[in-house]
Structures are given as structure tokens and as C-alpha cells.
N, CA, C and O atoms as a MOPAC input file, in Angstrom:
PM7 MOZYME 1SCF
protein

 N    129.16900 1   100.69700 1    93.32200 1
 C    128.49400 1   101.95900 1    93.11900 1
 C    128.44100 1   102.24000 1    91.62500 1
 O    129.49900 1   102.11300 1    91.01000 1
 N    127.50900 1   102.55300 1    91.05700 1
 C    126.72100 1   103.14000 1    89.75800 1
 C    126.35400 1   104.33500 1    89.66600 1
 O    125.19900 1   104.52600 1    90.04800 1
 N    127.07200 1   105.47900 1    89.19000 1
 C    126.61200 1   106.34700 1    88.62300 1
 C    126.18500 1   106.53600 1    87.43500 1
 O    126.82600 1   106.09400 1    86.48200 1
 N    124.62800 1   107.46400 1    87.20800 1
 C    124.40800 1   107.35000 1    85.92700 1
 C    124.13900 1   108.87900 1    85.69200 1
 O    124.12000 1   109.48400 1    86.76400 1
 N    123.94500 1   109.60400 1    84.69400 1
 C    123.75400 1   111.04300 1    84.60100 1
 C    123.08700 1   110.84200 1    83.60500 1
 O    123.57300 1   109.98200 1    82.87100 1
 N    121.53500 1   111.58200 1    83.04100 1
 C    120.58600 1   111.46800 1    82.05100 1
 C    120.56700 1   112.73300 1    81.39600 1
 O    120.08400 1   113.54300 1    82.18700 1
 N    120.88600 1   113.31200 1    80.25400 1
 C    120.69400 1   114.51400 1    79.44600 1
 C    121.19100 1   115.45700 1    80.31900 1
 O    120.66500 1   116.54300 1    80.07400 1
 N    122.08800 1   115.52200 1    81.36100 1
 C    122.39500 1   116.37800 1    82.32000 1
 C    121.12100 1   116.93600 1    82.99300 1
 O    121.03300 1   118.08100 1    83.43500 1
 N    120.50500 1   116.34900 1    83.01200 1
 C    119.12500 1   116.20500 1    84.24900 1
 C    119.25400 1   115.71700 1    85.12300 1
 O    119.57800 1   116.34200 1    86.13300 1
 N    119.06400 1   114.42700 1    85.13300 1
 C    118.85900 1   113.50800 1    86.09900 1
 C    120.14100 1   112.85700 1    86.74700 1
 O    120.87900 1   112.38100 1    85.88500 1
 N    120.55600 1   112.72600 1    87.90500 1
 C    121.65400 1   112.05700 1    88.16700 1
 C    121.19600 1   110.74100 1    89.11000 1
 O    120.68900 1   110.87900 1    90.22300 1
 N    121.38900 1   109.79900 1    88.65200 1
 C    121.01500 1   108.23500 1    89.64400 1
 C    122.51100 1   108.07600 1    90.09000 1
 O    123.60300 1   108.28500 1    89.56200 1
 N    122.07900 1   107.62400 1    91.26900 1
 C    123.30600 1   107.02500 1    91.89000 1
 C    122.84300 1   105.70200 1    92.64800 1
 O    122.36100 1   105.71700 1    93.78100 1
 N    123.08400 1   104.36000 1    91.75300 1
 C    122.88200 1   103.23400 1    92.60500 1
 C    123.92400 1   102.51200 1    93.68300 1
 O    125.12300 1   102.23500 1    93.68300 1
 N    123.00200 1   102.38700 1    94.44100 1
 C    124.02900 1   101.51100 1    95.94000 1
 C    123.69800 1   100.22600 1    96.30800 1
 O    122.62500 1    99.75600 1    95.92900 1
 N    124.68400 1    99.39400 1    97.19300 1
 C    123.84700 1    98.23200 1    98.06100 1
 C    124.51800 1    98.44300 1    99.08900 1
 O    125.50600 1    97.79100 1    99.42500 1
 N    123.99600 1    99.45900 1    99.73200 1
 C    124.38700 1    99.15100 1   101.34300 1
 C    122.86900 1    98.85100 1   102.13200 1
 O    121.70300 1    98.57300 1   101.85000 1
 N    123.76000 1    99.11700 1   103.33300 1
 C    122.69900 1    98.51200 1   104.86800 1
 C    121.34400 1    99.42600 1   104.42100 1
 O    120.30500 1    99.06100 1   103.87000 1
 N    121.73700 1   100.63500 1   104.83900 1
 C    120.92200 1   101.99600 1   104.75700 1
 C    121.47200 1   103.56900 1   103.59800 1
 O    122.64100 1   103.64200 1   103.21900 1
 N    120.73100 1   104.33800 1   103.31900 1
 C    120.92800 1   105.36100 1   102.55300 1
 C    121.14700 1   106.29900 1   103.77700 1
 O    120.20100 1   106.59400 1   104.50700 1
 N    122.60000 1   106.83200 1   104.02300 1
 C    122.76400 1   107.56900 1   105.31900 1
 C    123.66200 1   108.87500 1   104.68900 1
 O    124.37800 1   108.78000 1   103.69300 1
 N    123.51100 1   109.82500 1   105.30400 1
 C    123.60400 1   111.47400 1   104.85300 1
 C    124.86400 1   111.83500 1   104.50600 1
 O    125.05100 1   112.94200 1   104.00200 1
 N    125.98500 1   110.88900 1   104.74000 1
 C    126.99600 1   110.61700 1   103.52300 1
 C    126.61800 1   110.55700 1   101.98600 1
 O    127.03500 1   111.42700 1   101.22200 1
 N    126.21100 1   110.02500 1   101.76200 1
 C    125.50100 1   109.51000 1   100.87300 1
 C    124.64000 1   110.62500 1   100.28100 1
 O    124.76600 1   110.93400 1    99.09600 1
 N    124.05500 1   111.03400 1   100.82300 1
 C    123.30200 1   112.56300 1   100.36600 1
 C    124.76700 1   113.56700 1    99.93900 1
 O    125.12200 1   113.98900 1    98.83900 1
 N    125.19400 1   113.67100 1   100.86500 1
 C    126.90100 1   114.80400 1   100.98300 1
 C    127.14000 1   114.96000 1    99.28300 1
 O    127.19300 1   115.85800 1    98.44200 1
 N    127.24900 1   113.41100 1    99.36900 1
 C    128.18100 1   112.75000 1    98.14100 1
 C    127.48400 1   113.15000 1    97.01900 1
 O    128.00300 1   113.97600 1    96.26700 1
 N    126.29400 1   112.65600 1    96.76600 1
 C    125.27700 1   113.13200 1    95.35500 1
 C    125.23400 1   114.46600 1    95.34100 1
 O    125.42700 1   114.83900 1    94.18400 1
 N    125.01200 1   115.71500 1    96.35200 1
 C    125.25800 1   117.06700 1    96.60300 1
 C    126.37800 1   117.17700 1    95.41900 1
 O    126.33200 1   117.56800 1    94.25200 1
 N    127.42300 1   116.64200 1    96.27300 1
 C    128.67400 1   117.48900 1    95.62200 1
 C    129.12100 1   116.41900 1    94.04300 1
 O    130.15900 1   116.39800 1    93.38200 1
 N    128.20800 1   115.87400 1    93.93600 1
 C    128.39200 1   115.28400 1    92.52700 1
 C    127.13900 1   116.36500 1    91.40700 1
 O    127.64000 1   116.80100 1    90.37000 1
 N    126.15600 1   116.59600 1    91.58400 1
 C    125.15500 1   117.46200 1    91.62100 1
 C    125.81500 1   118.53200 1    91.12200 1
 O    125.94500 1   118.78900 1    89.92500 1
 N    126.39500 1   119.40000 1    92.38900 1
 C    127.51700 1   120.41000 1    91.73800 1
 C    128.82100 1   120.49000 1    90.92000 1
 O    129.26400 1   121.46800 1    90.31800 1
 N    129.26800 1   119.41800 1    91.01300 1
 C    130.07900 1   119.10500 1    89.73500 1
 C    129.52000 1   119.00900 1    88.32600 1
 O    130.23300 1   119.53100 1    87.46800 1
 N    128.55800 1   118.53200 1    87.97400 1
 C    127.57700 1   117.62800 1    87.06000 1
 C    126.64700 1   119.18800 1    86.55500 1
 O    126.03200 1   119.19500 1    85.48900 1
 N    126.67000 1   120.38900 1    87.45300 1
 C    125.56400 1   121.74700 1    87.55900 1
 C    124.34900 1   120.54400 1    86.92700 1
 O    124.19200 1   120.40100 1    85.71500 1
 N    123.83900 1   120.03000 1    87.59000 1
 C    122.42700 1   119.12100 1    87.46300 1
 C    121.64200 1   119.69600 1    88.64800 1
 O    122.17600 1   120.57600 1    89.32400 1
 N    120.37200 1   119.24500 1    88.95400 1
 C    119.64600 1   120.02800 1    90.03200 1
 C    119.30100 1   118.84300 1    90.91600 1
 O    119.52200 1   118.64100 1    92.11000 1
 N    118.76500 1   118.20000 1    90.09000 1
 C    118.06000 1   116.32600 1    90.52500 1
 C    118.81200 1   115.47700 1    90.43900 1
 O    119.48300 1   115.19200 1    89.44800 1
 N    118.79900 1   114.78600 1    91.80900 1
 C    120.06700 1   113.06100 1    91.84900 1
 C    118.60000 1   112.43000 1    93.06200 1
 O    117.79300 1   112.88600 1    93.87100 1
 N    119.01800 1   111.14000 1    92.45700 1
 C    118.29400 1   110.30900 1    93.02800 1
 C    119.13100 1   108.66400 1    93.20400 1
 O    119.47400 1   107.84500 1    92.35200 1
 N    119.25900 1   108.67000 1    94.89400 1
 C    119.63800 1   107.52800 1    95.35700 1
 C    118.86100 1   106.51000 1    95.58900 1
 O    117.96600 1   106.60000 1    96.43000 1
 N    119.10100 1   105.25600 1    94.80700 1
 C    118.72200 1   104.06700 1    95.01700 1
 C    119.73000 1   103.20700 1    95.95900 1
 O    120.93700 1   103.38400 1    96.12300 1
 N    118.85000 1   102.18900 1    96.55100 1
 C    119.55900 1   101.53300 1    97.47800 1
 C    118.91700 1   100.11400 1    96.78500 1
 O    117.80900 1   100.19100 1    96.25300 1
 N    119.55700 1    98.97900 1    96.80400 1
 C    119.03400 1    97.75600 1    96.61900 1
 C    119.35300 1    96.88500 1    97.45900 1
 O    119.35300 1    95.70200 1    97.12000 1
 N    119.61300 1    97.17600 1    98.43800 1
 C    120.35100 1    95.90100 1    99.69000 1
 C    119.13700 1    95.94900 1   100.57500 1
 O    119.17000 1    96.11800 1   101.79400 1
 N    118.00900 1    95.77500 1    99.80200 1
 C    116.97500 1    95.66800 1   101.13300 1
 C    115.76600 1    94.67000 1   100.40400 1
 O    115.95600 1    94.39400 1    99.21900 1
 N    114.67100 1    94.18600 1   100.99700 1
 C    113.97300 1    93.43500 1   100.60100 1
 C    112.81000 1    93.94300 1    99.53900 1
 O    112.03000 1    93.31400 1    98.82500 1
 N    113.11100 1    95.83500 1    99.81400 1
 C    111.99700 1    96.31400 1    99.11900 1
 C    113.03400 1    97.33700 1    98.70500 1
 O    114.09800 1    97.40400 1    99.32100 1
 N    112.71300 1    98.28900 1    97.49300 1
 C    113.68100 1    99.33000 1    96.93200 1
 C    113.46000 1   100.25800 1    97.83800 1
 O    112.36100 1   100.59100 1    98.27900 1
 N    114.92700 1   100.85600 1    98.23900 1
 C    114.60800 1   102.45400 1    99.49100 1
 C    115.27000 1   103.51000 1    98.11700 1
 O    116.11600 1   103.10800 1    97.31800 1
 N    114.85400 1   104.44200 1    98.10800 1
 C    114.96600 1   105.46800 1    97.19500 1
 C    115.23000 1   106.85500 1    97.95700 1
 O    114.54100 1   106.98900 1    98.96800 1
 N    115.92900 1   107.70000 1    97.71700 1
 C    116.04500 1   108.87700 1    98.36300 1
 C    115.69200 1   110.27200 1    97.06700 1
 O    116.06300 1   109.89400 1    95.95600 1
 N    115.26800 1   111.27200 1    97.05400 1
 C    115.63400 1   112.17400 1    96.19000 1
 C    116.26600 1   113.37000 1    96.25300 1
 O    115.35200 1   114.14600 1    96.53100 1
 N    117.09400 1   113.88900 1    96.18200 1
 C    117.66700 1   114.74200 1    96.34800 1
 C    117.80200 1   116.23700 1    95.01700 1
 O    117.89200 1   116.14000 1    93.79300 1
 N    117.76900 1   117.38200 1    95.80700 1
 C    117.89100 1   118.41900 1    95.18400 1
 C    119.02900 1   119.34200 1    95.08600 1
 O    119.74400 1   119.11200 1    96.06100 1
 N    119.49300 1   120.20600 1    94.42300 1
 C    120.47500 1   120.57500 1    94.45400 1
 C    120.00700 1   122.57100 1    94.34600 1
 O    120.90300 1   123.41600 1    94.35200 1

């Protein structure tokens, strides 16, 4: 797992699992609110094509 945080904007959080599952959302949430950022965006790379999630805070 890769966290990245951009100008306190943007928060990426890269993964390689199976699927991007609502753990996973939970988790960027409450990183989000730690971080007071608004935008996190989950990448997944364990798939044949990039799955991306975006999330708001």
C-alpha cells in the first residue's frame, strides 16, 4: 500500500488487491479526515485494466 498526499489536496491511495471493496473507501474516509483533505482517490492495479475509485470527503 502507497499513500500519497498532493499540496494537501489530493490524497492517492495505491493498492493491488482482487477488488476496491468499501473497506477500502472506510479507510481513505478516515485518512481524508485526518489529512482535513476533501479528495482521495483509490487506485487498484491488480487487474488487467486500471479500476480507480474517487472518493469525497
Amino acid at each position: 500500500m502507497l499513500i500519497l498526499l498532493f499540496m494537501m489536496k489530493l490524497f492517492l491511495e495505491v493498492k493491488a488487491s482482487k477488488e476496491i471493496v468499501d473497506e477500502h473507501t472506510a479507510q481513505t474516509i478516515n485518512y481524508l479526515r485526518l489529512a482535513d483533505s476533501d479528495l482521495g482517490i483509490i487506485v487498484n492495479f491488480n487487474k488487467k485494466t486500471l479500476q480507480h475509485k474517487r472518493v469525497i470527503h
